[in-house]
C-alpha positions in Angstrom: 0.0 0.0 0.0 1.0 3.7 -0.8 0.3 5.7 2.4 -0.7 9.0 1.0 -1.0 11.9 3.9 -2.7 15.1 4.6 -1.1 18.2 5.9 -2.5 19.7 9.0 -3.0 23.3 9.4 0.4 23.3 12.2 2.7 21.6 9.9 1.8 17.5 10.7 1.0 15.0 8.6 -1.7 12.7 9.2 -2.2 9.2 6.8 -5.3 9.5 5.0 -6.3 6.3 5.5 -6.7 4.5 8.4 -8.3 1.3 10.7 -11.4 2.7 12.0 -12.5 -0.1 14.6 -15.5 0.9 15.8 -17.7 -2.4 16.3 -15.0 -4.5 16.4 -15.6 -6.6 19.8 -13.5 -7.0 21.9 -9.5 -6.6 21.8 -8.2 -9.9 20.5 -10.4 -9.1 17.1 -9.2 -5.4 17.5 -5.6 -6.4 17.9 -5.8 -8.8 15.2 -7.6 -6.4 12.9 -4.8 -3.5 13.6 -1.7 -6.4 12.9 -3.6 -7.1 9.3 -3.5 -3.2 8.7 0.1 -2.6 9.4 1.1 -5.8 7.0 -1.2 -3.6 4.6 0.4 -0.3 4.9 -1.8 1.3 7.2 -0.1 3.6 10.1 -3.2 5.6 11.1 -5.7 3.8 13.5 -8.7 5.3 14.6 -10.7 4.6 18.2 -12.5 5.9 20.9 -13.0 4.7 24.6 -16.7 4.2 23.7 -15.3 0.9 21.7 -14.1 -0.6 24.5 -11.6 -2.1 22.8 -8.4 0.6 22.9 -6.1 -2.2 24.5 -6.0 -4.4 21.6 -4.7 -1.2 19.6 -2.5 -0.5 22.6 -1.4 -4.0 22.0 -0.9 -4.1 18.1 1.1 -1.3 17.7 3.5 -2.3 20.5 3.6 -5.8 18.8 4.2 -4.5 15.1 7.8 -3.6 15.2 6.8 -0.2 14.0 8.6 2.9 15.0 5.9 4.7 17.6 6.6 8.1 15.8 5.2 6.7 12.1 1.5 5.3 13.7 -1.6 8.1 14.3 -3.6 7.0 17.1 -6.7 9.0 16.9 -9.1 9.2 19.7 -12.5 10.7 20.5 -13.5 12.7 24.0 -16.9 12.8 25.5 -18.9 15.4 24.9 -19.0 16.0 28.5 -15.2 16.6 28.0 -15.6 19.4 25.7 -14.8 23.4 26.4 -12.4 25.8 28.0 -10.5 23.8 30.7 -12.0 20.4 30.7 -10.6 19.2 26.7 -6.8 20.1 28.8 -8.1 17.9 31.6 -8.9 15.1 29.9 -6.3 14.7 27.9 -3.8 13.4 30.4 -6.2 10.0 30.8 -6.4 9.3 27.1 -3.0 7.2 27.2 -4.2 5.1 30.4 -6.7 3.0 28.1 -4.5 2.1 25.4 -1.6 1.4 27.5 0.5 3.6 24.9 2.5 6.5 25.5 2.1 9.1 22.7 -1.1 10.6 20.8 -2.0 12.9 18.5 -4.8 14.6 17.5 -7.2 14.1 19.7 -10.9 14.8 18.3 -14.4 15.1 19.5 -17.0 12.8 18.9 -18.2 14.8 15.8 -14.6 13.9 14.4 -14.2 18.0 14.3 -10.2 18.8 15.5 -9.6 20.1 19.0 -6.0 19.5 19.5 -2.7 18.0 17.4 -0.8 18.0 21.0 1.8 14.7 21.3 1.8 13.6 24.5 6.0 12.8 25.5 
């Protein structure tokens, strides 16, 4: 697969395509899922704690031999997480449930950009 990418408005670039894997139960069929789309080419996963299955991407991309710095983990807040004060808040928990280190580009639910911060 050709990754193409997309410049963000600060300079980053994002893979246009990714693994969305909403509905996919469970993190054994997540984690398997996420393995098949690095072997494709894929470095841009997409999840949200609503999925309840963020571990199994946790997992895959520790597992895939990939450099951390070339996989997009994307993520979604709850709405109850939005505005001045509580998107900052939040954002400190968003590693915990995918036992990773390092996102970017955390979003809201409606998928609209609220942040391209990279957690060290």
């Amino acid at each position: 697969m050709n990754q193409t990418y997309v410049t963000l408005n600060d300079g980053n670039k994002i893979p246009q395509f990714g693994l969305g894997v909403y509905m996919i139960p469970g993190d054994g069929n997540t984690k398997a899922a996420c393995m098949e789309a690095f072997r494709a080419g894929y470095r841009h996963i997409d999840t949200a704690h609503a999925y309840q299955n963020e571990r199994g991407v946790g997992e895959a991309v520790k597992e895939s031999g990939i450099p951390r710095e070339e996989i997009w983990i994307t993520t979604k807040l709850w709405p109850s997480e939005y505005g001045e004060g509580k998107t900052a808040a939040a954002l400190p928990f968003l590693p915990k449930n995918t036992s990773i280190r390092r996102r970017r580009f955390p979003r809201k639910e409606w998928k609209i950009s609220i942040s391209s911060r990279t957690f060290p």
